[in-house]
MMTF fields as JSON, N, C-alpha, C and O atoms, coordinates in Angstrom:
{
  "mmtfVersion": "1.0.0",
  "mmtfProducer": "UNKNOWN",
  "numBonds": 215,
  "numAtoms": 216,
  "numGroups": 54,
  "numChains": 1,
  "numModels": 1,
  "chainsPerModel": [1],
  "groupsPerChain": [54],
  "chainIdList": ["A"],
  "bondAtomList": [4, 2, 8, 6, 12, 10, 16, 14, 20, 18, 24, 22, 28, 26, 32, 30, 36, 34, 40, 38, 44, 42, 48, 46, 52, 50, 56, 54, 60, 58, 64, 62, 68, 66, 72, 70, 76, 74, 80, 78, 84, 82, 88, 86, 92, 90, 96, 94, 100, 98, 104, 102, 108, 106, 112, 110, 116, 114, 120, 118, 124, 122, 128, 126, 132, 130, 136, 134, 140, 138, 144, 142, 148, 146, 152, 150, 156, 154, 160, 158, 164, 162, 168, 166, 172, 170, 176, 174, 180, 178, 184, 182, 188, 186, 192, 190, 196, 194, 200, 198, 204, 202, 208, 206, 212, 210],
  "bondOrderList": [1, 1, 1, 1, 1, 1, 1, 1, 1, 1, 1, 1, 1, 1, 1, 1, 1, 1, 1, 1, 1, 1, 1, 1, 1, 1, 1, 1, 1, 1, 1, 1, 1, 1, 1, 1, 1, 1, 1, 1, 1, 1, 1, 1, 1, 1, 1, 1, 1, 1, 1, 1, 1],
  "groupList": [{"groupName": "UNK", "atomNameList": ["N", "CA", "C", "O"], "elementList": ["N", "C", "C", "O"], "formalChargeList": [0, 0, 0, 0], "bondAtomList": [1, 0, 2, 1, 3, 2], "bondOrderList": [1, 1, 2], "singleLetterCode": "X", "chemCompType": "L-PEPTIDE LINKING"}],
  "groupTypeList": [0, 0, 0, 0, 0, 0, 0, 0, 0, 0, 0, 0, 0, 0, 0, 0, 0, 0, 0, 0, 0, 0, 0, 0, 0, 0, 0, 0, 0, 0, 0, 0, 0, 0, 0, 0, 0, 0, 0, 0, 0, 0, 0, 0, 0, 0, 0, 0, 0, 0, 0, 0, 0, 0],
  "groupIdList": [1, 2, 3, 4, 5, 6, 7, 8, 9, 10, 11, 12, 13, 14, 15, 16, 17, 18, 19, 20, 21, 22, 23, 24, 25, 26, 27, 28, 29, 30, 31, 32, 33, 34, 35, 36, 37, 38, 39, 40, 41, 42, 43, 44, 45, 46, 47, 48, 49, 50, 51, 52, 53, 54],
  "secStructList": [7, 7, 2, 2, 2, 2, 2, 6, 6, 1, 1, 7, 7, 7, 1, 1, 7, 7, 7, 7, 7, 7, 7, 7, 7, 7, 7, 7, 7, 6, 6, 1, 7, 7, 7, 1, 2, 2, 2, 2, 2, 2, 2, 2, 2, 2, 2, 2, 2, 2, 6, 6, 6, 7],
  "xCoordList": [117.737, 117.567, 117.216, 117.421, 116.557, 115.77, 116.316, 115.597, 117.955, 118.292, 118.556, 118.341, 118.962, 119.37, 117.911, 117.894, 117.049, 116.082, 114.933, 114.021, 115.308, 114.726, 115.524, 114.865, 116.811, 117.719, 117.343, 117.354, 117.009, 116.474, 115.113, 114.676, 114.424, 112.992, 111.985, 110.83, 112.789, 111.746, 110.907, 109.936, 111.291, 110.124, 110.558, 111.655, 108.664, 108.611, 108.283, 107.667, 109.134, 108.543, 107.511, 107.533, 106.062, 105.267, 105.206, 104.308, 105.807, 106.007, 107.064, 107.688, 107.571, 108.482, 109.573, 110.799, 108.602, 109.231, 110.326, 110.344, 111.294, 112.453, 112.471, 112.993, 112.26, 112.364, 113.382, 113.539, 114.309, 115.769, 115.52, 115.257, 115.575, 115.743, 116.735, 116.54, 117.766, 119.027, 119.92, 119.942, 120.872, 121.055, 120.484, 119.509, 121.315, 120.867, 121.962, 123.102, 121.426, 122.424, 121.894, 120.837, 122.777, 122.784, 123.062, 124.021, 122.289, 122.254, 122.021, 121.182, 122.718, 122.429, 122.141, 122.247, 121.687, 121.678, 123.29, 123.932, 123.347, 124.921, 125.116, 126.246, 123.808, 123.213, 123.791, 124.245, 123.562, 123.754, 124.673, 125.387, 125.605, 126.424, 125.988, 124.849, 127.406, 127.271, 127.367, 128.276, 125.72, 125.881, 126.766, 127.23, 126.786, 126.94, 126.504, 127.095, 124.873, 123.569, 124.152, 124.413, 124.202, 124.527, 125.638, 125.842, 126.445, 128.026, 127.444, 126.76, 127.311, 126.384, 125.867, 126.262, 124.851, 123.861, 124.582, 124.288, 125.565, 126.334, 126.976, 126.716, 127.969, 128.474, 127.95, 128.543, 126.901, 125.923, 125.493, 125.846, 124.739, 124.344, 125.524, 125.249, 126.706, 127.543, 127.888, 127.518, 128.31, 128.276, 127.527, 127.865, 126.377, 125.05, 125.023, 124.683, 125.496, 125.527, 126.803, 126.774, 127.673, 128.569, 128.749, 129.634, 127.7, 127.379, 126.762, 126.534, 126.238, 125.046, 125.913, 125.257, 127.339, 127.998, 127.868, 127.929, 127.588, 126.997, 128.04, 127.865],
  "yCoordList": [77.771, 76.463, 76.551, 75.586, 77.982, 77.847, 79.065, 79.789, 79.307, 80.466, 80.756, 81.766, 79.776, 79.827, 79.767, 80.411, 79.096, 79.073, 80.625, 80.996, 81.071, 82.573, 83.582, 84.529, 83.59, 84.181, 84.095, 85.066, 82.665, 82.83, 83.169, 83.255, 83.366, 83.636, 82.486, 82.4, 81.747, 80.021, 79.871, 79.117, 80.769, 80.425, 81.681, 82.127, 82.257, 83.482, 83.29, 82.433, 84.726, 84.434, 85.22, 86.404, 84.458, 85.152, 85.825, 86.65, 85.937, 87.397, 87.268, 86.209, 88.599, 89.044, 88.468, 88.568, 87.718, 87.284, 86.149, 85.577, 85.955, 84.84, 83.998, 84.762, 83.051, 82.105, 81.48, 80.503, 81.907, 81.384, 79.942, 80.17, 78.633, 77.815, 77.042, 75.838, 77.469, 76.764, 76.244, 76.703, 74.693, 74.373, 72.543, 71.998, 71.932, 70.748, 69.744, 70.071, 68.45, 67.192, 65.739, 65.109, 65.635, 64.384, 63.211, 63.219, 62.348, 61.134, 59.897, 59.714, 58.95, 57.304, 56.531, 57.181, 54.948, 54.873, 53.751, 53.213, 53.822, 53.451, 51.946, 51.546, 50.94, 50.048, 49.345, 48.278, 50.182, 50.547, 50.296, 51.207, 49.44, 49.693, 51.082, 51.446, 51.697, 52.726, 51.764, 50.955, 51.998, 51.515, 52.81, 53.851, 52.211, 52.757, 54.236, 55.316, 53.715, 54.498, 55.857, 57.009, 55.454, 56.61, 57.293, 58.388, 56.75, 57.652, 58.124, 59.038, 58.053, 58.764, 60.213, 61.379, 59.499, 60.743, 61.802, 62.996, 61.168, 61.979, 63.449, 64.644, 62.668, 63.139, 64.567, 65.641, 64.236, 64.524, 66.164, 67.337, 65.562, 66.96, 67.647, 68.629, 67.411, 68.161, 69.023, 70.189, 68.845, 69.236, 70.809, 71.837, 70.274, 70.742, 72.198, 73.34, 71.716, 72.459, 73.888, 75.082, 73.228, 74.069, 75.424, 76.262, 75.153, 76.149, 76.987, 78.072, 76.868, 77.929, 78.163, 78.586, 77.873, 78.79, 78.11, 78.617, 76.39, 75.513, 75.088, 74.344],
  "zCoordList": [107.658, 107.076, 105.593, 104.857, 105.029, 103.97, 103.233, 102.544, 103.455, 103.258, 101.531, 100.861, 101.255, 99.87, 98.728, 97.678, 99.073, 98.777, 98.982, 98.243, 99.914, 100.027, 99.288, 98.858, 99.043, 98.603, 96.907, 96.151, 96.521, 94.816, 94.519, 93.371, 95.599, 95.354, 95.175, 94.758, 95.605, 95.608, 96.447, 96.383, 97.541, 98.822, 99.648, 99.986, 99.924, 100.175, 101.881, 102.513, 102.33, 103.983, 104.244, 103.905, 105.128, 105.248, 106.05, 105.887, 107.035, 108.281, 108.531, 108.488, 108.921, 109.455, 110.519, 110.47, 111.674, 112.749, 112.283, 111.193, 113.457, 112.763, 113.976, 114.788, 114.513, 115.535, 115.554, 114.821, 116.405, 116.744, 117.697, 118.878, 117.322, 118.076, 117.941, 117.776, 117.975, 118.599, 117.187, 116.045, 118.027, 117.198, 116.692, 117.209, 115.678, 115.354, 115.893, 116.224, 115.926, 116.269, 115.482, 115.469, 115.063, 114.195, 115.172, 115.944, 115.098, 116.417, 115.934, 115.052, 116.444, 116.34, 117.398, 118.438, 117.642, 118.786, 118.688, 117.787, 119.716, 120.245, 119.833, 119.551, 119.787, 119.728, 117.952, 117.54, 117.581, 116.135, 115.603, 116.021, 114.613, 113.98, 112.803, 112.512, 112.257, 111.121, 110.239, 110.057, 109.361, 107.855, 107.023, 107.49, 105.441, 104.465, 104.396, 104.383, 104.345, 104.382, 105.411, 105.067, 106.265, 107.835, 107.577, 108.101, 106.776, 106.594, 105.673, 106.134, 104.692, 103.204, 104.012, 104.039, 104.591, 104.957, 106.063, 106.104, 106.946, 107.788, 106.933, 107.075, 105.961, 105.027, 104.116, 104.012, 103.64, 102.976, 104.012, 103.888, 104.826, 105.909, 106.415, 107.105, 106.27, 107.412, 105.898, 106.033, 104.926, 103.253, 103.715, 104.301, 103.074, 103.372, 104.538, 104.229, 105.93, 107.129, 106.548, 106.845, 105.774, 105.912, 104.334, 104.157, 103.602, 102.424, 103.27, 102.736, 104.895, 104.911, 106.467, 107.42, 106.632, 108.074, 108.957, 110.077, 108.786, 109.869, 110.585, 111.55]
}
């Protein structure tokens, strides 16, 4: 999640261990029309997901 950011030295890891928990899901409720806002941000994270192999 914080790979690129460890990679420039912006943020240091304090131990060793790596906690693999899975993966992520982007969710709405069904209820919901998609705003603007929600495609933006959909958009935006899947971007995002895919600089780091997502």
């Amino acid at each position: 999640m914080f790979g690129r950011e460890l990679r420039e030295g912006r943020l240091v890891r304090p131990f060793e261990q790596e906690a693999i928990t899975g993966g992520y899901w982007l969710t709405r409720l069904k209820s919901r029309q998609r705003t603007e806002a929600m495609r933006s941000f959909e958009s935006w994270i899947a971007d995002e997901a895919a600089l780091f192999g997502g």
